[in-house]
SEGUFI-450524 format. One record per atom (N, C-alpha, C): x, y, z; residue in one letter. Coordinates in steps of 0.05 Angstrom, whole numbers, plus 5000, padded with zeros to 4 digits. Example, Ala and Ser with C-alpha at 12.3 -4.5 7.8 and 13.67 -1.06 7.14 Angstrom:
2
526448865156a
524649105156a
526449345156a
525749555142s
527349795143s
525850015157s
***
This chain:
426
789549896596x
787550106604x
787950176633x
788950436637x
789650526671x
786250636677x
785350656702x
783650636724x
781850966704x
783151046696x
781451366687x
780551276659x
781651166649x
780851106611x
779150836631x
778950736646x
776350506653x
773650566655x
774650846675x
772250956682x
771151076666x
772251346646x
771951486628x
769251236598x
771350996601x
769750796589x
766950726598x
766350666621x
765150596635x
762050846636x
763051026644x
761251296643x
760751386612x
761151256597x
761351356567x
758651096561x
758850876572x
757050726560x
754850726577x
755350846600x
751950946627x
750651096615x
751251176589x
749651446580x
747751306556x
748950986560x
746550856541x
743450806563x
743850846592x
741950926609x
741950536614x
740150476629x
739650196642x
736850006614x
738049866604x
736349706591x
735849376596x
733649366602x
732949146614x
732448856587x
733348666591x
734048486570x
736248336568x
735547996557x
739347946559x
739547796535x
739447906513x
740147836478x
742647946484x
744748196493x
747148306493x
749048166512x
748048106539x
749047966566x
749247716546x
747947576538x
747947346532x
749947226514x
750147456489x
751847456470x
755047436476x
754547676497x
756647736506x
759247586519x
757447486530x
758347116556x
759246906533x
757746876521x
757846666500x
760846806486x
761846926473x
763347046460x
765847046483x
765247076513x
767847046535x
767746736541x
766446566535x
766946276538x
764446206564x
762946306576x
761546276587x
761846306616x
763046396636x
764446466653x
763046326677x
760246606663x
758946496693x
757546216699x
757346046673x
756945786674x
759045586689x
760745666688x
763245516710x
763545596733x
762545756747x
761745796780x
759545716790x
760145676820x
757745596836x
756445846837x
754045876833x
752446196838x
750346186852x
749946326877x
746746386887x
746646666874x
744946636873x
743346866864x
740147016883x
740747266875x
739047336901x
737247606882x
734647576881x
733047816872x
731347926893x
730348126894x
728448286919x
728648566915x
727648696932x
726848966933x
728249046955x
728948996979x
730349027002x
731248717017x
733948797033x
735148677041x
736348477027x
737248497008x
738648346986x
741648346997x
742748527000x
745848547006x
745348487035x
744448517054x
744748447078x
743948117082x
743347977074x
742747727066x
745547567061x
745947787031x
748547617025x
751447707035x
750947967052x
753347927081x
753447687093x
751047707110x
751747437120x
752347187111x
751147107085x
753546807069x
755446947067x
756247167060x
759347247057x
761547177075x
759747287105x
762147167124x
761146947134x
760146787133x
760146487141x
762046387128x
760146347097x
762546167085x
764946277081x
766446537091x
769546597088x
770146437121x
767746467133x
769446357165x
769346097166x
769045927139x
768645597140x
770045627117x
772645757107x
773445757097x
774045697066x
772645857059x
772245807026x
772046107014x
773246096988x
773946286969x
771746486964x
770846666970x
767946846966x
768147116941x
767347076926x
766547226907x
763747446904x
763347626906x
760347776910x
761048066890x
758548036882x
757448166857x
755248416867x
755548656874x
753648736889x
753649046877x
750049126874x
750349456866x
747549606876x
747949876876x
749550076878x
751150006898x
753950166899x
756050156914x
756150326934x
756950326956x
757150656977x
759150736974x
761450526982x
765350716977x
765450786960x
765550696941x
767050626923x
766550426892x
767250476864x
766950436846x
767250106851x
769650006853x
770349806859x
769649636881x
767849736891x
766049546918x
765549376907x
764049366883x
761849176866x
762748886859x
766848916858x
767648566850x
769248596870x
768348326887x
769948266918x
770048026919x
772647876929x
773647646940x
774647626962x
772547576983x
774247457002x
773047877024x
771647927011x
771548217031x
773748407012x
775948326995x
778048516983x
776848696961x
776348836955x
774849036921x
776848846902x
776648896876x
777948936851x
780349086856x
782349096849x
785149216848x
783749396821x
785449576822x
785349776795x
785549746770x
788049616772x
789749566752x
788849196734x
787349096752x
786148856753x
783548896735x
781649166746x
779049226732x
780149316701x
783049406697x
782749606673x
784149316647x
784449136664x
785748936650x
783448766638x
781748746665x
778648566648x
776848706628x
776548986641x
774949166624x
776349156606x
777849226600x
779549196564x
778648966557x
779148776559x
778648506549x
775948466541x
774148586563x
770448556552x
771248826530x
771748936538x
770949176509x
771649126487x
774648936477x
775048836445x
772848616442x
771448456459x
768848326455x
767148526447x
766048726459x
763648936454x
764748966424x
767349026428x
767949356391x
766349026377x
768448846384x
767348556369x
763748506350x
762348596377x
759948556368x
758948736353x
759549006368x
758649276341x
759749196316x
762349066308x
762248976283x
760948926267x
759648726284x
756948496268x
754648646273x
755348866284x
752049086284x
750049016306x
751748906320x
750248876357x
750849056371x
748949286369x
749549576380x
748049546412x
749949706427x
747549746461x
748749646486x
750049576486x
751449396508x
751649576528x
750149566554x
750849776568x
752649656584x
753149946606x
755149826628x
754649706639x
751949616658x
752449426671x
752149186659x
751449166628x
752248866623x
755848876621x
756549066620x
759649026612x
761148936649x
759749096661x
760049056683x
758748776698x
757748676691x
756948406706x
758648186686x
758748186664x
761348126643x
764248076652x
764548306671x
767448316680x
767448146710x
764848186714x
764647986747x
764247766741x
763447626717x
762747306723x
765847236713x
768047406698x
770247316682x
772847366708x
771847496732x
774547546747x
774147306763x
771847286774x
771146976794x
771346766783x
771146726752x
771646426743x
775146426743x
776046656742x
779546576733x
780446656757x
779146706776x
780246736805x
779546456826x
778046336807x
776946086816x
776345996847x
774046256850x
772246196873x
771145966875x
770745916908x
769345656913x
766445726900x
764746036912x
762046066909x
761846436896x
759846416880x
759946726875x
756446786887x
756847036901x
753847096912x
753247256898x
751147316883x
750647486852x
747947546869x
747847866865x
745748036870x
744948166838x
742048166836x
741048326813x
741048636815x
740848756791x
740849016790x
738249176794x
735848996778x
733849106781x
731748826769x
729748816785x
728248626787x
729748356778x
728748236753x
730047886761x
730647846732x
727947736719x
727447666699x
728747676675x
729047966673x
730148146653x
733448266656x
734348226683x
736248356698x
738848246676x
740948406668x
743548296663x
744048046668x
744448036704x
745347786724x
743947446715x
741447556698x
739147316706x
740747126677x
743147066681x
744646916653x
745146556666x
746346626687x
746746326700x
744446006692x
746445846677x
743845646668x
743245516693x
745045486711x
743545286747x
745045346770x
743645606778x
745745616804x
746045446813x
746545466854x
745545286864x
743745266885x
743145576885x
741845626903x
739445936892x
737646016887x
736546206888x
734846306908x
734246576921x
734146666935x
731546966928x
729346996943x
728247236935x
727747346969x
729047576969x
728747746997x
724647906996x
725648007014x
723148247017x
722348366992x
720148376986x
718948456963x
717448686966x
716948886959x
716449196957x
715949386933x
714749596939x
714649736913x
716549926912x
717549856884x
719449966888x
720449926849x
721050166834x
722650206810x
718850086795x
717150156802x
714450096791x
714850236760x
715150426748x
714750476720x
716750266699x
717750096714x
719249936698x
718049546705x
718849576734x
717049276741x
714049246744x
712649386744x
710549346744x
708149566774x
706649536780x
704949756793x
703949656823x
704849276814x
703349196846x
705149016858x
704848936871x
707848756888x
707448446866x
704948386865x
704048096839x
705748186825x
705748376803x
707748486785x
710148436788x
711248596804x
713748586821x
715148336820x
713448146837x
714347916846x
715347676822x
712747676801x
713447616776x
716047666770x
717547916764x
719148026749x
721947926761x
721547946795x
723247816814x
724747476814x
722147356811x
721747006809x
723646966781x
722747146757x
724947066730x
727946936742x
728447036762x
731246806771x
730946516778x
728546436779x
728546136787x
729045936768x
729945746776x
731045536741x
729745306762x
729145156740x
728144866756x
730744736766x
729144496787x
729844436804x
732444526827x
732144806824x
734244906844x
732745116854x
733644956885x
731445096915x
732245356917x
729745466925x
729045716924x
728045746958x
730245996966x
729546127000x
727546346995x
726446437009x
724046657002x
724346777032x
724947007035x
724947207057x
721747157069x
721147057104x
718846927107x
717147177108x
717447417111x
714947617107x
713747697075x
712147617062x
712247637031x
709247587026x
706847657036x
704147577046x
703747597012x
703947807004x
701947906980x
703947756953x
706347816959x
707647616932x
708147366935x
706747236956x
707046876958x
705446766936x
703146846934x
701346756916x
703646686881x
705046836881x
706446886855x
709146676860x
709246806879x
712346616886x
711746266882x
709946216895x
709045876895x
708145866874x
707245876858x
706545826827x
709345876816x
710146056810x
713146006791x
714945806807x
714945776835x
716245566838x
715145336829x
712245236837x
710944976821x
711945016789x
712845176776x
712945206747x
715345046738x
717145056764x
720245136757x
720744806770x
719044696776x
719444386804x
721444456824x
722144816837x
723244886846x
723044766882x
723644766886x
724344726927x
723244936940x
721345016943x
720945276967x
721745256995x
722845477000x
724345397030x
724245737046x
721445607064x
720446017076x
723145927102x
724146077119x
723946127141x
721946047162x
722145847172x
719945757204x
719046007220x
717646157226x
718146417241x
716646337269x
715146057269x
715345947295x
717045847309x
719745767301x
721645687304x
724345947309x
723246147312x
724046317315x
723146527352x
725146537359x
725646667384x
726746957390x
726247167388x
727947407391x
728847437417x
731047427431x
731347467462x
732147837470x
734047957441x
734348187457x
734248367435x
733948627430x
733948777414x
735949117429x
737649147410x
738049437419x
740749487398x
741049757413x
742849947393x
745949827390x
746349517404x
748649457400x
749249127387x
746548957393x
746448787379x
744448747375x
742748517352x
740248327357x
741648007363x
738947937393x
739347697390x
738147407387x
737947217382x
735947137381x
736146817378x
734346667371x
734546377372x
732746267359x
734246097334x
733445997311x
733045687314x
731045537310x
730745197304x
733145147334x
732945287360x
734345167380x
737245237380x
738045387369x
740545487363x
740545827373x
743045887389x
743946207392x
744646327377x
743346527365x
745646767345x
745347017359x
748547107354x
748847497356x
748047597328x
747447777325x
748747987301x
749048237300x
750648427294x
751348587294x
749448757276x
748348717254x
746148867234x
744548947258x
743549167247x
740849327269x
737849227262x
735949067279x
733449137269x
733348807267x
729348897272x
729448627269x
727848527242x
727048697222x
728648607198x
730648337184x
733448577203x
735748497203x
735748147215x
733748087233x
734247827234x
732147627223x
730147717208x
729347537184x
731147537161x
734147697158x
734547737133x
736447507140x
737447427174x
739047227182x
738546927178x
735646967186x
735046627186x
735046617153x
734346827135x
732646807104x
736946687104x
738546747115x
741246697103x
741646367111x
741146377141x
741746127143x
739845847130x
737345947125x
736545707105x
738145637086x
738745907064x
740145917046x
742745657049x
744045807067x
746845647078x
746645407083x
744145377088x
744045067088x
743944827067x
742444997046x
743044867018x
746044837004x
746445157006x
749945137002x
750945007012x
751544867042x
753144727039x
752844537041x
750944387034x
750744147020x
752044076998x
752544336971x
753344326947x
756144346951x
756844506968x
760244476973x
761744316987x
759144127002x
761343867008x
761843656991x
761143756958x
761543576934x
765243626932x
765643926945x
768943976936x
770643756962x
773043856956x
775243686987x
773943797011x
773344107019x
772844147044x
770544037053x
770044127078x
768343997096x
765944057099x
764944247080x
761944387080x
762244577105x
760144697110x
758644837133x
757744717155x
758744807179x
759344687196x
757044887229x
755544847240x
753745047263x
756445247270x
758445177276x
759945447290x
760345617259x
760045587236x
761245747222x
759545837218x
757145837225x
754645937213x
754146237248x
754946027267x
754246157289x
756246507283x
758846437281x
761546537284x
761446767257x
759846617238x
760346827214x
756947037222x
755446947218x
754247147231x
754147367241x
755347277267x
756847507287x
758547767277x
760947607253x
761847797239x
761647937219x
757947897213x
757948007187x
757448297187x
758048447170x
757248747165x
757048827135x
754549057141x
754049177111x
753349357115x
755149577116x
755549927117x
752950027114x
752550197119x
749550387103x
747450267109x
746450057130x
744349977135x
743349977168x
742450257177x
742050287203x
744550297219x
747150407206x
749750287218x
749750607233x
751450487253x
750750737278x
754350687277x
754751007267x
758651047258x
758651277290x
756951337295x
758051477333x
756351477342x
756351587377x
753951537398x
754051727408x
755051967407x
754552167423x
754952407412x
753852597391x
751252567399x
751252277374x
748752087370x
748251797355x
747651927323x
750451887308x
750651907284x
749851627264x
747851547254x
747051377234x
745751367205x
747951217189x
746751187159x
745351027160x
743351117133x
742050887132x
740850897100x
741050697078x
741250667061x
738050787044x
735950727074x
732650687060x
732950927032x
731550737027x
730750886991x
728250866972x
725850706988x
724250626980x
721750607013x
718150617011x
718150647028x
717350447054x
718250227038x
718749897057x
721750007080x
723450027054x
725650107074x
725150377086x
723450507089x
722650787106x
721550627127x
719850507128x
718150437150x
718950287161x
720850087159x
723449937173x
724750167191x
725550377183x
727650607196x
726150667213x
723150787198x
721150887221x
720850767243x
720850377245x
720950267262x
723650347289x
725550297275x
727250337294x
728050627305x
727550867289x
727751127304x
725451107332x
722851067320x
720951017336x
721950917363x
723450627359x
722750447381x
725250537397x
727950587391x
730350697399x
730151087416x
729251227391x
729051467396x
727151667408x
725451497427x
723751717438x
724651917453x
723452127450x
723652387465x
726452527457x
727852527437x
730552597430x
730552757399x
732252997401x
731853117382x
732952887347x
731952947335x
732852787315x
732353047293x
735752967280x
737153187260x
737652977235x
736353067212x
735852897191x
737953007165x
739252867153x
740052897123x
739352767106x
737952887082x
736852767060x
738052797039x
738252667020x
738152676990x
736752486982x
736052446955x
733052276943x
734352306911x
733252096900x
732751986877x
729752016860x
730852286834x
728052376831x
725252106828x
727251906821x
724351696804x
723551516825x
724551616853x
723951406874x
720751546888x
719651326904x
717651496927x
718151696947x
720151796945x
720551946958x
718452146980x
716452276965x
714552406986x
713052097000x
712951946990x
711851787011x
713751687040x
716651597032x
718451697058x
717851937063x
718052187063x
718352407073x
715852397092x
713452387077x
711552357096x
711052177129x
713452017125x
712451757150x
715051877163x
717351937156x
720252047169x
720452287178x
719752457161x
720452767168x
718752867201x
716652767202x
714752877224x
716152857242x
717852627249x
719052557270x
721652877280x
722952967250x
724953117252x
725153367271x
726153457278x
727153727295x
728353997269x
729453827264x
731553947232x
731953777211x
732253907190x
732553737165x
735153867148x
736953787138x
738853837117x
738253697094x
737953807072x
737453747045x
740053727032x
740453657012x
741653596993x
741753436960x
742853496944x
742453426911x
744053116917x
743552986912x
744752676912x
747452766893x
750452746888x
751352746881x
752952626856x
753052636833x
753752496806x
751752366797x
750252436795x
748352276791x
745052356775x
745152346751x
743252486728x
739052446737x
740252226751x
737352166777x
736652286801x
738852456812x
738252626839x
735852816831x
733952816856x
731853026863x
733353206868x
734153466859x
734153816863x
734353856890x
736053976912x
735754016936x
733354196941x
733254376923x
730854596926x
728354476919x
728054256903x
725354116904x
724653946927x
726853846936x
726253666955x
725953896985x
726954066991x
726554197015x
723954337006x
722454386984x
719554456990x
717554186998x
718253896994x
716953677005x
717753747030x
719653727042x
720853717059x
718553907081x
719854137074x
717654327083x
714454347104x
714054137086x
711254037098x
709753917111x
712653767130x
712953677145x
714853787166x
716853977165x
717953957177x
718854377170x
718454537189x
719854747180x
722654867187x
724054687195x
727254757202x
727854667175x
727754697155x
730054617134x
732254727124x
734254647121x
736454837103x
737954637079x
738154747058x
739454717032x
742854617037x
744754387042x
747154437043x
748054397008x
750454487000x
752354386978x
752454106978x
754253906997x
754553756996x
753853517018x
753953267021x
753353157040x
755453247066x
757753267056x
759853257079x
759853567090x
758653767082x
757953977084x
754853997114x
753353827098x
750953837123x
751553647143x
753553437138x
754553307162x
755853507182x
757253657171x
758453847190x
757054047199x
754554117189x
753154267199x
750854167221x
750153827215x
748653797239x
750553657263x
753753617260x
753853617282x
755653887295x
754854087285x
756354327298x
753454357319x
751854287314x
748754407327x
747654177344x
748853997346x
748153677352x
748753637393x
747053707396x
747353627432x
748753387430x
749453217459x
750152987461x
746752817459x
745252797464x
743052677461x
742052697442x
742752817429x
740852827393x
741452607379x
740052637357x
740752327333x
741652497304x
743052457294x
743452487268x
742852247246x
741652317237x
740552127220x
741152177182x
742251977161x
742352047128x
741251867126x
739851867112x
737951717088x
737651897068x
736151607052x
733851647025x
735551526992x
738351567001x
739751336977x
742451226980x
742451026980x
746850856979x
747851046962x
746451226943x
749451366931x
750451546937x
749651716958x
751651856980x
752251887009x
750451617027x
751551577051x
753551517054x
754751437036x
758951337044x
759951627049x
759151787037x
760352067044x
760052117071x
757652117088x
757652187118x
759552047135x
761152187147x
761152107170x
764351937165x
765751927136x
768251787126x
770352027123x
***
């Protein structure tokens, strides 16, 4: 199967839409020999900062040298972002070799009249089967959508589970209140395997400590007295954890609860990996990987003059995070906005806390995508906050249009979804 009959495959079974449940995942695994039961797996559920979390184990444990596998979606580049070793995508020719192989499993089950298998179970299928025969030290598995119910939630014992920032966010499916939410989130916890919890979580703690008491799980918050911020700005955060220095390169300080929420993490891990020959995790690899971690689309500032930045927010936790840092960074400076939005998201509630700030706005239809808000619907929200708006075609279209108009002091700013900030600014 070459890279176009993958995809062609692939987009053929998206049109079974996202179904939440794992009678098909389950079947499925079982029928490939169980894949993801033979890897080390953290696992990580939340509403925000999930991938920035598991950047940072990413590059630690590659800079303490060990085999890294990560499982991560929506994608910004690229199709193949989603199965990575080591920071490398999936090869092409690699994805059309596994995907074939899960698909005579699938025709397999329609046989027996097990109809539904969507893509991303086919697709998380193909990630627990490239990392067990690629034979990673650790696979970092992010969920698709809440926990419980998620594809991902198959693993009988990680070794680590993980719940970030919790938010509202995908409510007509998880539920209406963050309790809800959090519930749906926690479905990743398995007994006795410790559980990190992102330390800001006021309203879903109540939920979280009970399913952990459920599970004789380990709770493990972040100290946030033990925590020091020394510098903040547009080129690093810095700060000082349990007596220890860290840089990081992520923007925001957010960005550095999502650090310590990693390095607890990392601390359990490598306990479990000094069961292998190497030497576990070591303070400089933790210090060192840190430093190098990155995850595109999140407050990432791609120029400075005039200050061009993506930013992934899509929900309105991650708005008011942004809001923080335009706020604290951008006073008195024109700020030139690009939007696109996802009809089933909150969207007017970002627009409301973001747009005021704007000078100008560029709209846009989110691209490929059967969930994009209408550019013309969204520039009448838009509107009402803001009366410079204009309608572009494409993202790479209003990129060029706000910086033909872009002083050196201005900000350019994309938000509102990961599925077409990779376009700006590449």
């Amino acid at each position: 199967m070459d890279i176009q009959e993958a995809m062609n495959y692939i987009e053929e079974r998206n049109r079974l839409g996202s179904v939440l449940g794992l009678e098909h995942i389950q079947e499925l695994l079982v029928r490939l020999g169980e894949p993801q039961n033979q890897c080390k797996v953290v696992h990580i559920a939340g509403t925000n900062g999930k991938g920035s979390i598991l950047a940072y184990m990413d590059a630690v444990l590659q800079e303490a040298g060990y085999q890294v596998g990560k499982y991560v979606s929506p994608t910004v580049f690229c199709y193949l972002e989603r199965f990575q070793i080591n920071s490398t995508y999936m090869k092409e020719e690699e994805f059309g070799c596994y995907l074939n192989r899960v698909r005579k499993v699938v025709e397999e089950m329609e046989q027996d009249g097990i109809h539904g298998v969507t893509a991303f179970e086919i697709e998380t299928a193909v990630a627990f089967l490239y990392f067990y025969e690629q034979n990673v030290d650790v696979v970092l598995l992010e969920t698709g959508m809440g926990g419980r119910l998620d594809a991902t939630n198959v693993v009988s014992k990680p070794i680590c589970t993980i719940i970030s920032s919790i938010s509202l966010d995908h409510m007509k499916i998880l539920g209406d209140t963050i309790e809800k939410i959090a519930y749906e989130k926690t479905g990743i916890l398995r007994d006795y395997v410790p559980c990190v919890v992102y330390p800001i979580n006021e309203k879903a703690m109540p939920v979280i400590l009970e399913q952990c008491s459920l599970h004789n799980a380990e709770l493990v918050v972040p100290d946030l007295q033990q925590l020091v911020i020394k510098q903040e700005n547009l080129q690093a955060e810095q700060f000082c954890y349990k007596n220890v220095e860290y840089e990081i390169g992520l923007l925001g300080k957010y960005q550095i609860y999502n650090a310590i929420t990693a390095i607890e993490a990392l601390t359990i891990v490598g306990k479990q990996l000094k069961i292998n020959e190497k030497n576990g995790l070591k303070k400089v690899n933790i210090i060192k990987g840190l430093h190098k971690a990155e995850w595109k689309g999140r407050f990432e500032v791609i120029k400075r003059s005039p200050y061009v930045i993506r930013d992934g927010a899509h929900n309105p936790d991650a708005a008011r995070q942004l809001y923080e840092q335009v706020t604290k960074h951008f006073t008195n400076r024109r700020i030139i906005y690009i939007i696109g939005v996802l009809g089933d998201k909150e969207h007017y509630t970002m627009l409301s806390l973001l747009v005021p700030l704007a000078w100008r706005v560029y709209v846009i239809t989110v691209p490929d995508n059967q969930r994009a808000l209408p550019a013309e619907q969204l520039a009448e929200e838009v509107r009402e906050f803001c009366n410079q708006v204009e309608i572009a075609e494409t993202p790479e279209q209003a990129y060029e249009k706000a910086l033909s108009e872009a002083e050196p002091e201005d900000v350019i700013i994309a938000f509102g979804s990961l599925y077409y900030i990779g376009r700006i600014g590449d």
